[in-house]
C-alpha atoms as an extended CHARMM CRD file, in Angstrom:
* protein
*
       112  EXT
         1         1  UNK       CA             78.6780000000      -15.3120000000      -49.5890000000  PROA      1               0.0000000000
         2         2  UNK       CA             79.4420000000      -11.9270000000      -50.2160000000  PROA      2               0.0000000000
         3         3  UNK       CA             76.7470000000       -9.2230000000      -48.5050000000  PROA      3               0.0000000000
         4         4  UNK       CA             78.6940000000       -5.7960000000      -49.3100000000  PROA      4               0.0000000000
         5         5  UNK       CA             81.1940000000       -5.2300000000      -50.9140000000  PROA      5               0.0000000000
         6         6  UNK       CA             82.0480000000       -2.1550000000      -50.8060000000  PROA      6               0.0000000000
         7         7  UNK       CA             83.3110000000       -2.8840000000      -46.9700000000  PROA      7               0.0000000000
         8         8  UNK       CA             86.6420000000       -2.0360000000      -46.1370000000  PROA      8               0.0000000000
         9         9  UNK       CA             89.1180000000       -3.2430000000      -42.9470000000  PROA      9               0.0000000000
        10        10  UNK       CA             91.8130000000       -2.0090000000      -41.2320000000  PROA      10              0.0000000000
        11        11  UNK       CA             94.1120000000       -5.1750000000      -40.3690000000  PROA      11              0.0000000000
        12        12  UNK       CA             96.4640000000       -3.7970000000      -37.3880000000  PROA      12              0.0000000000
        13        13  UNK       CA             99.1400000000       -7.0260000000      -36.8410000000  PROA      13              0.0000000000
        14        14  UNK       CA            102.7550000000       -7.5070000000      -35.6020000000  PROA      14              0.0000000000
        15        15  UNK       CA            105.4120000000       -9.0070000000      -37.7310000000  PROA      15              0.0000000000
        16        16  UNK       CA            109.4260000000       -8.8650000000      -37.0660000000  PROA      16              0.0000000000
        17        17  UNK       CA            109.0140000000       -6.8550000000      -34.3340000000  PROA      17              0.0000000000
        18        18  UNK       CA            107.3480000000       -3.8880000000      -36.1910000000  PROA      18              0.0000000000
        19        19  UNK       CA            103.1210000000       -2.8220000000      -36.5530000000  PROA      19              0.0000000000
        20        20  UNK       CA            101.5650000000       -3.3110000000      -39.9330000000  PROA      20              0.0000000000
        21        21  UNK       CA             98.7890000000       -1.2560000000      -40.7300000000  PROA      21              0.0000000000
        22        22  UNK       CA             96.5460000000       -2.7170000000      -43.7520000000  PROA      22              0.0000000000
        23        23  UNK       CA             93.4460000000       -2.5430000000      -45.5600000000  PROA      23              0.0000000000
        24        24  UNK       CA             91.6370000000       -4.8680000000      -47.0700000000  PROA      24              0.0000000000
        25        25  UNK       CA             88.2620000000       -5.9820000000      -48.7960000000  PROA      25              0.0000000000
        26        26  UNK       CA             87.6110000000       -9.5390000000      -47.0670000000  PROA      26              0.0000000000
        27        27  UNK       CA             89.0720000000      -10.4760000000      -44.0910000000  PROA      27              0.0000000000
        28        28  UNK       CA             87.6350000000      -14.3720000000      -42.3440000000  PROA      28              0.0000000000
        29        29  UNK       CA             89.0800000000      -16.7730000000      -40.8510000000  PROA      29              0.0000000000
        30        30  UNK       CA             91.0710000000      -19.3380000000      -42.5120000000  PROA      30              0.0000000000
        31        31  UNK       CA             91.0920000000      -23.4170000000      -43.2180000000  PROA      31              0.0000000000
        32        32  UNK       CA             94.1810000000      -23.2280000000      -42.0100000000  PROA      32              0.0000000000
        33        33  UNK       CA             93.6620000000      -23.4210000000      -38.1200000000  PROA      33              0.0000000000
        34        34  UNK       CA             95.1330000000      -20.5600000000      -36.1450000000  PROA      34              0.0000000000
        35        35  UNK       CA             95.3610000000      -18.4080000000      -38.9430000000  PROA      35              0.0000000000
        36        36  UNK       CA             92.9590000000      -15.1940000000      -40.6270000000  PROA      36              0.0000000000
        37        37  UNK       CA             92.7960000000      -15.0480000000      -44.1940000000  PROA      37              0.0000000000
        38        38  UNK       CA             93.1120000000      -11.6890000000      -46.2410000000  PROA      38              0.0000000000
        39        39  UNK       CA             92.1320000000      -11.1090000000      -49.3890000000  PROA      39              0.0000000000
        40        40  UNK       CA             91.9380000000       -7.6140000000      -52.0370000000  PROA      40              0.0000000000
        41        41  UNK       CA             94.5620000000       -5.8360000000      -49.4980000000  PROA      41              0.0000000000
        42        42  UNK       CA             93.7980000000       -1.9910000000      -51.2550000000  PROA      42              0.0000000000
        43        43  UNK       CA             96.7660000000        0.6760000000      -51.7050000000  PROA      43              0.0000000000
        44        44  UNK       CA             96.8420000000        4.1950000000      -52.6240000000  PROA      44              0.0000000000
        45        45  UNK       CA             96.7260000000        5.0340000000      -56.5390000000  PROA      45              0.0000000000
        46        46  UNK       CA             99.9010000000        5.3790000000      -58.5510000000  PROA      46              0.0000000000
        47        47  UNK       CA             98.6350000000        9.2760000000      -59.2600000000  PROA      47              0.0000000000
        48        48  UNK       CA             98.9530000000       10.5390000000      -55.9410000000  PROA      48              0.0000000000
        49        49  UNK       CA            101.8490000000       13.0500000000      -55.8270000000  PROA      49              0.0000000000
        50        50  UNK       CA            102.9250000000       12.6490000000      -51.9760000000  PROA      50              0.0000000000
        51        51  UNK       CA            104.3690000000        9.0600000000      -51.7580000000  PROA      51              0.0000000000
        52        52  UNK       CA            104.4820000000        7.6210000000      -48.5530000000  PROA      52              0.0000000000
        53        53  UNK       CA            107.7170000000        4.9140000000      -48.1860000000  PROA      53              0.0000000000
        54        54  UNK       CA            106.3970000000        3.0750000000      -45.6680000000  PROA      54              0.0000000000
        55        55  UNK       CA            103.4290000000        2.2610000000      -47.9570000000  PROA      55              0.0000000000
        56        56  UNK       CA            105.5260000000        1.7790000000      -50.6180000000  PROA      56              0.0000000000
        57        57  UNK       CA            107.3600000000       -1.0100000000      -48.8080000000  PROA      57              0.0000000000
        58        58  UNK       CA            104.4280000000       -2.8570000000      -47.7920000000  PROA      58              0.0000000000
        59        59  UNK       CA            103.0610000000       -2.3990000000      -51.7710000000  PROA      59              0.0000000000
        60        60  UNK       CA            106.3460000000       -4.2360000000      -52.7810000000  PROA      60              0.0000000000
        61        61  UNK       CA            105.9470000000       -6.6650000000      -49.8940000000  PROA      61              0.0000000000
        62        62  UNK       CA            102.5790000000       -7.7530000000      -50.8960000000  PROA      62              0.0000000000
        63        63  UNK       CA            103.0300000000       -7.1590000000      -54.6500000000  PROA      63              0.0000000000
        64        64  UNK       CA            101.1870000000      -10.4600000000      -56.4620000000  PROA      64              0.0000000000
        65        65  UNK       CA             99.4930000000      -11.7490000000      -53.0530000000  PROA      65              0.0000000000
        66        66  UNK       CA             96.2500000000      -12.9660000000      -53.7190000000  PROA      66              0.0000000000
        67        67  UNK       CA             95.4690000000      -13.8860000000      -50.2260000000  PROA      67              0.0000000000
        68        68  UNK       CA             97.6940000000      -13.5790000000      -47.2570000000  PROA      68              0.0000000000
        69        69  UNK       CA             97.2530000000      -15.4550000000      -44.1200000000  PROA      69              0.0000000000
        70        70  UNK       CA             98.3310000000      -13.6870000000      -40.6030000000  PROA      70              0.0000000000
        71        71  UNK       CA             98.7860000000      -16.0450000000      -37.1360000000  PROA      71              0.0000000000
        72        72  UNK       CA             95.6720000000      -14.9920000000      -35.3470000000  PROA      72              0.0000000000
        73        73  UNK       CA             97.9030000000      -14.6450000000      -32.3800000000  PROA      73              0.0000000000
        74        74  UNK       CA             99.8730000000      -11.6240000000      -34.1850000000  PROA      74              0.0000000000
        75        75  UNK       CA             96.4410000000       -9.2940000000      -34.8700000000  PROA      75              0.0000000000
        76        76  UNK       CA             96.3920000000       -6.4060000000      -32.7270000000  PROA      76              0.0000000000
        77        77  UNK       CA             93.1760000000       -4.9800000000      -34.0460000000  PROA      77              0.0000000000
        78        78  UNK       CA             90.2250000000       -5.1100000000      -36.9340000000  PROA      78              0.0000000000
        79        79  UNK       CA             88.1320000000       -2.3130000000      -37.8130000000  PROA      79              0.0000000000
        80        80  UNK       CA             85.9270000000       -1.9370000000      -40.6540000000  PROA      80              0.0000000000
        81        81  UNK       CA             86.0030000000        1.4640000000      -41.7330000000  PROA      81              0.0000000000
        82        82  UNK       CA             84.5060000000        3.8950000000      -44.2700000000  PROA      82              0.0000000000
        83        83  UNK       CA             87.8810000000        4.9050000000      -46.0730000000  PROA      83              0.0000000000
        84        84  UNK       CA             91.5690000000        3.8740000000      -46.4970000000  PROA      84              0.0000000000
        85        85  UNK       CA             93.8060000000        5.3350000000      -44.7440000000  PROA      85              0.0000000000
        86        86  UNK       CA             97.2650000000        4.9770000000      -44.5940000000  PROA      86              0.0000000000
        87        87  UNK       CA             99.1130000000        1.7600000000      -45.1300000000  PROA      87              0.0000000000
        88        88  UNK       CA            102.2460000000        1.4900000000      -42.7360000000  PROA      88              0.0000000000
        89        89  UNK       CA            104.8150000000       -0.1380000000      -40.5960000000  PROA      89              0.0000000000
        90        90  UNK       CA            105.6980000000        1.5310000000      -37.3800000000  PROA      90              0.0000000000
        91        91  UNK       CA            107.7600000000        0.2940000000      -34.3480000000  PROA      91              0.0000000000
        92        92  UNK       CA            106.8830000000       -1.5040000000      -32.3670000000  PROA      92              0.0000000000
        93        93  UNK       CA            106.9590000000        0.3720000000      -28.6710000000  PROA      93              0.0000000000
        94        94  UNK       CA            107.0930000000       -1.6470000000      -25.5760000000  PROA      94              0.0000000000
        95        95  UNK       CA            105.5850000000        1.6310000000      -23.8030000000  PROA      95              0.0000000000
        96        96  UNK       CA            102.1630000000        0.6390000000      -25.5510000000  PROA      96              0.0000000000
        97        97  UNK       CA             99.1740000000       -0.7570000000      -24.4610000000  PROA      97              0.0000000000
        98        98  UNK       CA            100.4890000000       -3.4470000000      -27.9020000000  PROA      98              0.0000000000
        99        99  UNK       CA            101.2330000000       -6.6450000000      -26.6320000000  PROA      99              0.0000000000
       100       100  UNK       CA            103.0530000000       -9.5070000000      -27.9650000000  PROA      100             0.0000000000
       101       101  UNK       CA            101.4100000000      -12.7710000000      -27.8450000000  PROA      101             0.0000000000
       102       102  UNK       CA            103.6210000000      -15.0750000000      -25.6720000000  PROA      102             0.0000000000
       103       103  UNK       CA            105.9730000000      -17.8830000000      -27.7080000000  PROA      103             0.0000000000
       104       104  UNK       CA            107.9330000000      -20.8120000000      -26.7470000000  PROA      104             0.0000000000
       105       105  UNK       CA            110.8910000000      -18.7980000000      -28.7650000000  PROA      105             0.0000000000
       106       106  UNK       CA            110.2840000000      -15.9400000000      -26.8420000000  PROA      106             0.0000000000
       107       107  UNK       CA            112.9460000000      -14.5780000000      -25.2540000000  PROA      107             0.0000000000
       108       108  UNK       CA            112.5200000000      -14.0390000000      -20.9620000000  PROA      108             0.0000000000
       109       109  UNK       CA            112.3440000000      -15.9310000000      -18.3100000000  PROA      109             0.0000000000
       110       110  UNK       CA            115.3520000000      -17.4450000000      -16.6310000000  PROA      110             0.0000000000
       111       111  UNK       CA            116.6640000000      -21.4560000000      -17.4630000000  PROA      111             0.0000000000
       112       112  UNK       CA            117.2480000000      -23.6380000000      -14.8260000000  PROA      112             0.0000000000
């Protein structure tokens, strides 16, 4: 059921060790358990004249996704905004309130 469309979401999520920034027209949560769907992830147009690489990197990434599905456990942060910002991939800083879900791969924590 779509209410508005003309909604837009910034998708903050952590992947490899590194923030991704998105924006998208539908976000919900998936049939897959443990995972949010996203769907209509929105770029800047091909006529601006300052090109951004970090968005360009994450255009190529999700270049012929239809719909993407992100561990809930890896989302940092949804906001629905009025415009699009700036698609990107920053660092990831351990000096940030940012934290890491805990794993069973994780590394930490002493063996006995």
């Amino acid at each position: 059921m779509r209410v508005n469309d003309s909604r837009l979401y910034k998708i903050s999520f952590i992947n490899k060790d590194k923030v991704y920034d998105i924006f998208a027209k539908q976000v919900y949560e998936s049939d897959l358990y443990g995972f949010l769907a996203v769907e209509e992830i929105v770029f800047g147009n091909a006529s601006e004249i300052v090109i951004d690489p970090s968005e360009e990197k994450l255009k190529a990434e999700f270049d012929g996704v239809k719909r993407s599905f992100i561990p809930l456990h890896s989302v940092v942060r949804i906001d629905e905004v009025k415009e699009r910002g700036v698609c990107k991939i920053s660092d990831y800083d351990d000096g940030t309130n940012v934290a890491v879900f805990p794993s069973a791969s994780g590394s930490g924590g002493s063996k006995e």
